[in-house]
C-alpha positions in Angstrom: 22.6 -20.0 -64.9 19.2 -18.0 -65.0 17.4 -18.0 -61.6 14.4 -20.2 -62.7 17.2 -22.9 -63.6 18.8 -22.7 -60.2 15.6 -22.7 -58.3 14.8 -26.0 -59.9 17.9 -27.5 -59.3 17.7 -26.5 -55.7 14.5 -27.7 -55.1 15.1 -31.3 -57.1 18.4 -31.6 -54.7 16.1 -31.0 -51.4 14.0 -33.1 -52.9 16.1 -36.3 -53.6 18.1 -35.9 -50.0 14.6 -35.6 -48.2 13.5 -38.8 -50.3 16.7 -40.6 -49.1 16.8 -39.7 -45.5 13.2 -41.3 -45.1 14.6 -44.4 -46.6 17.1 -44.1 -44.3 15.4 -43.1 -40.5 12.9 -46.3 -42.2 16.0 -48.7 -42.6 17.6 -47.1 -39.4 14.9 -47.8 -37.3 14.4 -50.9 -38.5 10.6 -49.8 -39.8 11.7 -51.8 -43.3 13.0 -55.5 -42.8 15.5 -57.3 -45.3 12.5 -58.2 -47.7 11.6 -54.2 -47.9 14.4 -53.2 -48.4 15.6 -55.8 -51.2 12.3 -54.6 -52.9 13.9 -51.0 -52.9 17.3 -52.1 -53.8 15.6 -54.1 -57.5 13.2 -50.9 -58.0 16.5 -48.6 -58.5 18.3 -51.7 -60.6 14.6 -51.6 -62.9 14.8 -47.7 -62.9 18.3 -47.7 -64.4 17.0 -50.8 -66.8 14.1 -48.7 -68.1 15.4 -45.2 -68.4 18.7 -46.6 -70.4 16.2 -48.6 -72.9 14.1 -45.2 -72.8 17.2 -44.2 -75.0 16.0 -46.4 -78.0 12.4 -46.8 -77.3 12.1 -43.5 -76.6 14.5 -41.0 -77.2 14.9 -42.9 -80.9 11.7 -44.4 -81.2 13.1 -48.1 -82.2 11.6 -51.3 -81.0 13.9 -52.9 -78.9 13.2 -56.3 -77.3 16.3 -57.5 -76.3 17.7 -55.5 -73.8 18.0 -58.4 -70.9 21.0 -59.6 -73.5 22.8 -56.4 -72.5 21.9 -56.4 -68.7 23.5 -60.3 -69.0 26.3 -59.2 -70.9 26.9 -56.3 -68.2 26.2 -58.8 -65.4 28.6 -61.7 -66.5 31.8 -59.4 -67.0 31.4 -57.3 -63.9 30.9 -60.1 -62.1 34.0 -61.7 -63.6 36.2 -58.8 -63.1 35.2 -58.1 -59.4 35.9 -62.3 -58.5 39.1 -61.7 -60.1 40.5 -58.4 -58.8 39.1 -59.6 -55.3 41.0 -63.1 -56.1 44.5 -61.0 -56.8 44.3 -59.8 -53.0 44.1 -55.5 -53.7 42.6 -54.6 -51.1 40.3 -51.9 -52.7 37.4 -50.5 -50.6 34.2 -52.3 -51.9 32.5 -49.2 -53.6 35.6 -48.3 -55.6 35.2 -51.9 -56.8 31.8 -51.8 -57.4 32.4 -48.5 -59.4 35.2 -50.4 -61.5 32.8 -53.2 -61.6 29.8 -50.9 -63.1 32.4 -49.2 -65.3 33.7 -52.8 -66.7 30.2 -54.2 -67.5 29.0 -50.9 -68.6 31.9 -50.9 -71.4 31.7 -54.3 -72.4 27.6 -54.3 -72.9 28.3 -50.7 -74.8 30.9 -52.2 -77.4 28.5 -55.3 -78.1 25.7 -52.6 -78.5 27.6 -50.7 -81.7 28.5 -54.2 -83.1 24.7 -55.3 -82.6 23.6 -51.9 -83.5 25.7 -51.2 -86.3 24.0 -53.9 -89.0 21.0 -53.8 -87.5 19.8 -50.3 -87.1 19.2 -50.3 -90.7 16.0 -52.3 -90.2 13.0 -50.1 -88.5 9.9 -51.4 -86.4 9.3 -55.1 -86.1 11.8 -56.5 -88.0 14.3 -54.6 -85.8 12.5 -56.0 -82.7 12.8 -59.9 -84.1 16.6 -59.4 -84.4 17.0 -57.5 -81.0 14.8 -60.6 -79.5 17.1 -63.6 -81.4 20.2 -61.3 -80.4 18.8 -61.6 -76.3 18.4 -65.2 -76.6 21.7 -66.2 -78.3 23.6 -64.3 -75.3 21.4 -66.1 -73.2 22.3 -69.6 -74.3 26.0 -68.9 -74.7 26.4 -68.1 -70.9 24.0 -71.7 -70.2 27.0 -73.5 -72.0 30.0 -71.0 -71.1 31.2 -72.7 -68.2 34.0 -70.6 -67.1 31.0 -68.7 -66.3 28.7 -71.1 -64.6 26.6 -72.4 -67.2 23.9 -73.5 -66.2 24.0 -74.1 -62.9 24.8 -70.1 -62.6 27.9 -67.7 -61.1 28.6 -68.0 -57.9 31.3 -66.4 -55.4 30.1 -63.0 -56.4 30.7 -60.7 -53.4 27.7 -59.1 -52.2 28.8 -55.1 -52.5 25.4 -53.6 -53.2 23.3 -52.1 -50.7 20.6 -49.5 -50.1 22.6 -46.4 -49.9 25.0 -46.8 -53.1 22.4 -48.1 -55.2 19.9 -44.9 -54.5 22.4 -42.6 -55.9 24.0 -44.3 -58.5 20.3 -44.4 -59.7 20.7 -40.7 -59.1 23.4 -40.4 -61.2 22.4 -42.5 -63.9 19.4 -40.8 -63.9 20.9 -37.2 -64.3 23.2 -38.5 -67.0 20.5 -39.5 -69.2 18.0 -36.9 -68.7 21.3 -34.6 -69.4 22.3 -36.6 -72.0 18.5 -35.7 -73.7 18.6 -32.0 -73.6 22.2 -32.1 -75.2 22.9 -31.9 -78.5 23.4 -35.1 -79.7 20.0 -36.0 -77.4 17.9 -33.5 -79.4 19.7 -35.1 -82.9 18.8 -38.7 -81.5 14.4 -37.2 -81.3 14.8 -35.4 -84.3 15.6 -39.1 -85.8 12.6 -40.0 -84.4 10.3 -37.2 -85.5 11.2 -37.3 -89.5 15.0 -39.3 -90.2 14.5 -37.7 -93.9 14.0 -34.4 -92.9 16.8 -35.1 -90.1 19.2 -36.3 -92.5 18.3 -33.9 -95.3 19.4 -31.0 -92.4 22.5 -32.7 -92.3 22.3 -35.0 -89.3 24.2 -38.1 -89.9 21.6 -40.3 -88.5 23.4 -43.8 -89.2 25.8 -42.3 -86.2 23.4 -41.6 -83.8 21.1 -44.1 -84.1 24.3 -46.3 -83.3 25.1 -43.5 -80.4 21.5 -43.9 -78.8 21.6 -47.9 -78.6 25.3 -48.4 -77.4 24.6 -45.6 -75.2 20.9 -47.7 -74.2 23.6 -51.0 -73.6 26.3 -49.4 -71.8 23.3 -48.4 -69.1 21.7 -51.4 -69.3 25.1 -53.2 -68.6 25.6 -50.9 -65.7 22.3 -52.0 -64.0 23.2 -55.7 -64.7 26.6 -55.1 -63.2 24.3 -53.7 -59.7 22.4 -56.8 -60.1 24.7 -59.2 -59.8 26.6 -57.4 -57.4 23.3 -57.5 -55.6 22.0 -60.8 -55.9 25.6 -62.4 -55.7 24.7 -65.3 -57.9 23.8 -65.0 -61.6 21.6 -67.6 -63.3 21.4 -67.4 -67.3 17.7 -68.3 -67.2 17.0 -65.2 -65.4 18.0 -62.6 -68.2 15.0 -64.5 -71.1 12.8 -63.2 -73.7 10.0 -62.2 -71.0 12.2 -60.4 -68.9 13.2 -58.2 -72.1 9.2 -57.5 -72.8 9.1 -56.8 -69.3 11.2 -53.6 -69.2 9.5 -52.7 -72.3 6.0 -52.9 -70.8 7.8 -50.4 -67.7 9.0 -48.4 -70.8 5.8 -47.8 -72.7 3.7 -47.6 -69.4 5.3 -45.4 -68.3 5.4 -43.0 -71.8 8.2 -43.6 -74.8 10.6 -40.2 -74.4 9.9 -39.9 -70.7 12.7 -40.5 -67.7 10.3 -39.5 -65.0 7.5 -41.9 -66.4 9.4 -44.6 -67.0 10.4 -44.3 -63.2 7.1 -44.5 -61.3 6.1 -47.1 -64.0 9.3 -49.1 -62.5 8.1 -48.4 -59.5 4.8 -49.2 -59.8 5.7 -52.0 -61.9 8.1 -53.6 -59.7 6.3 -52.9 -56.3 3.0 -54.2 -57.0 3.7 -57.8 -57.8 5.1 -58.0 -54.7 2.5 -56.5 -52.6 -0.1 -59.0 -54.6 2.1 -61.9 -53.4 0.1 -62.7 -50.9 -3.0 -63.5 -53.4 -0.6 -65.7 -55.5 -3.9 -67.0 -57.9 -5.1 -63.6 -58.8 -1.5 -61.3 -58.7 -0.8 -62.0 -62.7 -4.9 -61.4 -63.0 -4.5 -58.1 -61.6 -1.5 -57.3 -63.4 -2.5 -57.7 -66.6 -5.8 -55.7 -65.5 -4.2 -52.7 -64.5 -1.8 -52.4 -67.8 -4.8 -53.4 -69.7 -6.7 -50.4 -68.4 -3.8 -48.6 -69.0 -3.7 -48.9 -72.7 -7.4 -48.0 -73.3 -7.6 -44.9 -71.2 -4.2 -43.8 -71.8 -2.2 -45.7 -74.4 0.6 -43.2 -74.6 1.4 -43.6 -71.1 1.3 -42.0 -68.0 3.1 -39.2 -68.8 3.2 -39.8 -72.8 6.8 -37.7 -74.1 6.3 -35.0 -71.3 8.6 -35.3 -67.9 6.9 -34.3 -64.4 8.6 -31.2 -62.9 8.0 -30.8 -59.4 8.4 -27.1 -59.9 5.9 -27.2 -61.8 3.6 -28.9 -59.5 4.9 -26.1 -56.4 3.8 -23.4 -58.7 0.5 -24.6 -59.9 -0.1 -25.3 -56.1 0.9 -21.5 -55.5 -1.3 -20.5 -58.4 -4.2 -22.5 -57.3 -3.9 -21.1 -53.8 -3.7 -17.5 -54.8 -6.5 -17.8 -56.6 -8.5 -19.5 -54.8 -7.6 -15.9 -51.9 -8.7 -13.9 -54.6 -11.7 -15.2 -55.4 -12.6 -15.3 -51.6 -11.4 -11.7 -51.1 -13.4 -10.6 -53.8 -16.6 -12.7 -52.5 -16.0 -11.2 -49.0 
């Protein structure tokens, strides 16, 4: 490992572990209430939601728009699995089900993403987007009639296992997975796809394969954030995972630039916080919504950070530059 790498890795680690221990003297001291807090705890859940359908949007450059079908599918079976194995009496400590949980719903979604993706990947643009959509809304209405699951009326006796601290870095985690799983070799095959699939293929990539590899990939993550949200919200409700809530990751997605992790993370962020800090002006909060995301696509339609990812490095060393330059010019004035 060359020293540049290192120094960036140290610096990201401070970084994350400073970030966390001001959540946590905030939550300690009791500065962020329950409702704060639950706002932090669905940020990370739309984080994981956007970066894994990042994978397909923008790592492959596919229109997806059904992606809520996989954070169901991920939701249902965790949730299953962790009422059961907490039903058989093992007395597992509640993280080390929640792992097993995450793992459970995380497989499951992944398998239905290569038998989705396997037919259907041979359609491109919009067409691909229509089946992804009828795809979201047929898992939807099997779990309103699937009673061992609820139906309609929704899971209940899911135990509540999710808080604060293990959700921050399993986003963590999640989030160095995939932005490893990039800059890997399959990762690069996956954007060559997108750049030119003839001239991919023609190099010998077999693209059929990892076009399949990017969206069960894309479904085992997004089954891994529904198997957090149910273990957050510990009660599932099949209207909650519809057609709208699909084109709402996408918006966070392509806000926050197709290809990057760190954009589609501040556009979850933004995305998620600022409906609930417009709550209080109920008549004008979807108003200013659509405002800001229509501003957004004239000034800046590929995003906010378009394919490129924010280093904070980067930012330390501009700084640095700036600074010394700015002594320079002032020792040369003097």
């Amino acid at each position: 490992m060359d020293k540049n790498k290192r120094r960036t890795y140290i610096i990201n680690a401070i970084a994350i572990t400073a970030l966390y221990l001001a959540f946590f003297i905030l939550i300690q001291t009791k500065t962020m209430n329950k409702y704060l807090i639950g706002i932090a705890i669905l940020t990370c859940i739309m984080i994981i939601m956007a970066m894994s359908l990042n994978i397909v949007a923008g790592f492959l450059g596919e229109m997806a728009l059904g992606h809520a079908g996989f954070m169901a599918i991920g939701a249902y079976s965790s949730a299953s699995f962790s009422i059961a194995l907490f039903n058989t009496g093992v007395g597992l400590p509640d993280l080390v089900v929640l792992i097993l949980a995450m793992i459970v719903g995380g497989t499951v979604a992944g398998i239905f993403g290569i038998l989705i993706g396997t037919p259907t990947l041979r359609l491109r643009g919009d067409y691909l987007g229509i089946v992804t959509i009828g795809f979201s809304e047929i898992i939807r209405i099997f779990f309103v009639n699937f009673q061992p699951t609820g139906g309609a009326a929704g899971l209940t006796g899911i135990t509540r296992l999710v808080n604060f601290n293990n959700a921050y870095w399993i986003t963590i985690v999640i989030a160095i997975l995939i932005f490893t799983f990039g800059r890997s070799k399959h990762g690069r095959a996956i954007i060559s796809i997108r750049e030119d699939e003839i001239a991919s293929e023609s190099a010998g990539v077999p693209t059929t394969r990892f076009k399949v590899l990017a969206f069960s990939l894309a479904a085992f993550f997004g089954g891994m954030g529904g198997a957090l949200y149910a273990h957050y919200l510990a009660f599932l409700e099949p209207s909650k995972f519809n057609f709208m809530f699909s084109i709402e990751m996408f918006v966070i997605v392509v806000l926050g630039g197709l290809g990057s992790l760190t954009g589609s993370i501040i556009s979850a962020i933004v995305l998620t916080v600022l409906p609930e800090m417009l709550r209080g002006f109920a008549q004008y909060r979807l108003l200013v919504y659509s405002l800001v995301l229509i501003i957004m696509m004239i000034f800046r339609p590929q995003g906010i950070f378009g394919r490129t990812e924010f280093s904070l490095t980067g930012a330390i060393d501009l700084l640095i530059l700036r600074k010394n330059t700015k002594n320079s010019v002032d020792g040369g004035e003097a």
